[in-house]
Structure formats: structure tokens, C-alpha cells
C-alpha positions as a Markdown table, in Angstrom:
| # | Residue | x | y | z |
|---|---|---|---|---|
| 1 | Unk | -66.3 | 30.1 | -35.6 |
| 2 | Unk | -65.5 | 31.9 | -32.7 |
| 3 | Unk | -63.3 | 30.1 | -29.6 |
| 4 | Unk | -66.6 | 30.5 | -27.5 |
| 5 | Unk | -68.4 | 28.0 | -29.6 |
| 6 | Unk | -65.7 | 25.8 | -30.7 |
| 7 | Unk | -65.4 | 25.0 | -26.6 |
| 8 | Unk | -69.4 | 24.3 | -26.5 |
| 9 | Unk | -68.9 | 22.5 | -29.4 |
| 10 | Unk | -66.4 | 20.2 | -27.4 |
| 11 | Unk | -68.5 | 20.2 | -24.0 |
| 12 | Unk | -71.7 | 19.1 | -26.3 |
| 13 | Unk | -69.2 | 16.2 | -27.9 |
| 14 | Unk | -68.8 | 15.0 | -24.1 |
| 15 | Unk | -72.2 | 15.1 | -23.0 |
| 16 | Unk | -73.7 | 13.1 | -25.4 |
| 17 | Unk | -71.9 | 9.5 | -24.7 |
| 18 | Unk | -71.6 | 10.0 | -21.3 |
| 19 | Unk | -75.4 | 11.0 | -20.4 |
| 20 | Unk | -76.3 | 8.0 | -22.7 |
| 21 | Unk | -73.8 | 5.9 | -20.4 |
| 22 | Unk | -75.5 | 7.5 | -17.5 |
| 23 | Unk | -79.0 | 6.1 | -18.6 |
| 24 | Unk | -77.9 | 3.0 | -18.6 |
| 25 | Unk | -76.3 | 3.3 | -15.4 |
| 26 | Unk | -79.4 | 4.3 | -13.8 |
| 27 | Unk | -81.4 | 1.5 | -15.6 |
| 28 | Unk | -78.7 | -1.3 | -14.1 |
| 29 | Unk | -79.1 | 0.3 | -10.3 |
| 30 | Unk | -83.0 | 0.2 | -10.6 |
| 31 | Unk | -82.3 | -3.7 | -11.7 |
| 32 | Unk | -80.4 | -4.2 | -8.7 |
| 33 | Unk | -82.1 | -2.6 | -6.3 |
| 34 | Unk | -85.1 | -4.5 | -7.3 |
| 35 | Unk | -83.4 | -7.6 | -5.6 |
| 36 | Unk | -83.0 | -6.1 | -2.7 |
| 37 | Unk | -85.8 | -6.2 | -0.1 |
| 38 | Unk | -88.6 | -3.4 | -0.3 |
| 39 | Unk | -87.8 | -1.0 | 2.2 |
| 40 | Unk | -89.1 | 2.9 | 2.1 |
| 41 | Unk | -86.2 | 4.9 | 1.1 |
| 42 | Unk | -85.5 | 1.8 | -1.7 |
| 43 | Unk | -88.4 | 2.5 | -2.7 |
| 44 | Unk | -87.7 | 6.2 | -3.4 |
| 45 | Unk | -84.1 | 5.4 | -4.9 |
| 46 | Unk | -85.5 | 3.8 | -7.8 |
| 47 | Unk | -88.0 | 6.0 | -8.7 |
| 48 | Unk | -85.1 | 9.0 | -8.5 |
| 49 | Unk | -83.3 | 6.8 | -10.6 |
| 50 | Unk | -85.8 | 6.5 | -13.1 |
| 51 | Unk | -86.4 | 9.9 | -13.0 |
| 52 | Unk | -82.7 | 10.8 | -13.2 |
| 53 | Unk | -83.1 | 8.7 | -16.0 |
| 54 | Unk | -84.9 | 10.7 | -18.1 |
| 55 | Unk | -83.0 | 13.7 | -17.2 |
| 56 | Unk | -80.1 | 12.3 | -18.9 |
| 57 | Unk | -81.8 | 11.4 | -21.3 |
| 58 | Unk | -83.2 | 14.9 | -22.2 |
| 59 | Unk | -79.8 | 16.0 | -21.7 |
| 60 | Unk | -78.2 | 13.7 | -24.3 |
| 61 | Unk | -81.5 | 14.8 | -26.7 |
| 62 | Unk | -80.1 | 18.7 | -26.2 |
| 63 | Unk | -76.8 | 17.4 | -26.8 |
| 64 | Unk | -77.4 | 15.5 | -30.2 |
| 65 | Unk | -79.4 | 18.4 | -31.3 |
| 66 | Unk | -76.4 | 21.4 | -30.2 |
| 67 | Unk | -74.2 | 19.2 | -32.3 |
| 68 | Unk | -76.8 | 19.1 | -35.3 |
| 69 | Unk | -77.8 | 22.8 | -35.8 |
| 70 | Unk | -75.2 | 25.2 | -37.5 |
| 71 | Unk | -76.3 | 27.8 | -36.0 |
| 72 | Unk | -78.1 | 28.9 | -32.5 |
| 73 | Unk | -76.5 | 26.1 | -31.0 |
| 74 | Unk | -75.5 | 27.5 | -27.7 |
| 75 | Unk | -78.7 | 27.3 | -25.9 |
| 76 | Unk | -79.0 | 23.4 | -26.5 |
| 77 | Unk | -75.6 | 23.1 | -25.3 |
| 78 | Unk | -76.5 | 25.2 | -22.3 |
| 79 | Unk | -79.4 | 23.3 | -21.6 |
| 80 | Unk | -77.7 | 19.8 | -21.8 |
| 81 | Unk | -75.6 | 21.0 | -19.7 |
| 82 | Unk | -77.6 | 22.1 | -17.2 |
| 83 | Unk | -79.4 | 18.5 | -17.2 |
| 84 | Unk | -76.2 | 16.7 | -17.3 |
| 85 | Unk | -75.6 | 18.3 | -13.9 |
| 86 | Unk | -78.5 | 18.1 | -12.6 |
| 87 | Unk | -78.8 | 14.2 | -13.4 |
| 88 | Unk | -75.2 | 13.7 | -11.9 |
| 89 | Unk | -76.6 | 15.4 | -8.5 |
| 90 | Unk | -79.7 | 13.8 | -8.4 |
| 91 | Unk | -77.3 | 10.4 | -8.7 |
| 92 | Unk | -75.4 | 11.6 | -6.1 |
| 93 | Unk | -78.6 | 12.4 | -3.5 |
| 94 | Unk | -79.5 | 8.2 | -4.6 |
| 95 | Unk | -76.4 | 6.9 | -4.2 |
| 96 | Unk | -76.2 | 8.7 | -0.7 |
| 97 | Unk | -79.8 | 7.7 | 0.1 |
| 98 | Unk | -79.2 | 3.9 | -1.0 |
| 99 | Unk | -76.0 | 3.7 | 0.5 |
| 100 | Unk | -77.2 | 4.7 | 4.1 |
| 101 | Unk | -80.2 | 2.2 | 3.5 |
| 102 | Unk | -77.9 | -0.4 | 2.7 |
| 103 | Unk | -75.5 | 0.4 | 5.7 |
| 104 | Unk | -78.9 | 0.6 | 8.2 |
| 105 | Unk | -80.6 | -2.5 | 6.9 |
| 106 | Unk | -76.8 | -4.3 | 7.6 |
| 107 | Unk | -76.8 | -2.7 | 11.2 |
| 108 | Unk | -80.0 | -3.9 | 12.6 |
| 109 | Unk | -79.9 | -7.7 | 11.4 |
């Protein structure tokens, strides 16, 4: 095996627990922010969770699979990547969105 694969070898090992962490991360904010009252941007958080959601899911799919196939691997691992990433953004655009919700609704009562 060359060093280039051993190294996606040990990304794809990393992705995989921590984007099925992630999902359930995402499924525990949707819970909570379910108790909170119904406001607009709410609202949209927990629908980008949900859909962030599935991106890590996907991503944790690629991941299994990189770490299944002997060879050809690569692309899996580039592509679980690229949704781990994206998923981690996304839950950084809700967290940012929720948060200033959270810090408005406070304000004005």
C-alpha cells in the first residue's frame, strides 16, 4: 500500500464515528429546539439540521464503504470527506442562526 492510501485509510477510520456522532447530535438539537417557541428562523434551524443530518449520514455511508473496498477506495474517502465538511459547516451556519434567535428572542422580552 502506498503512504497516500494508508493516510485516507486513517481519515476514513475518523470519519466514520464521528459523522455517526454528528447524526445524533443533530437529531438531539432538532429535539430541543422543538421546545422552544415557534419562531421563523427556528423554524429553518431544524429543518438545516435535519438536513445536515442526512449529510452526515451519507458521509458516514462513503466512509463505511472506503473502509470495505480493497481497492478504488479513494473516491469514497474523498467523497465522505467532502460531506463531513460540508455537514460541519452547515452546523456551523445553524448554530450561528439559532444562537442569534436565541440571543433576539431574550432581548425583546
Amino acid at each position: 500500500m502506498t503512504e497516500s492510501s494508508l493516510q485516507g485509510r486513517t481519515i476514513s477510520n475518523h470519519i466514520l464515528p464521528t459523522a455517526s456522532n454528528m447524526v445524533g447530535v443533530c437529531m438531539m438539537v432538532i429535539s430541543v429546539l422543538q421546545l422552544l417557541p415557534k419562531n421563523s428562523v427556528l423554524s429553518w434551524g431544524d429543518k438545516l439540521l435535519a438536513i445536515d443530518s442526512l449529510i452526515f449520514l451519507a458521509s458516514a455511508m462513503f466512509s463505511y464503504r472506503s473502509l470495505r473496498i480493497n481497492g478504488g477506495s479513494e473516491s469514497m474517502e474523498k467523497y465522505a470527506d467532502w460531506l463531513f465538511l460540508a455537514g460541519l459547516s452547515i452546523m456551523a451556519l445553524a448554530g450561528i442562526l439559532v444562537s442569534f434567535e436565541l440571543f433576539w428572542y431574550r432581548t425583546v422580552l
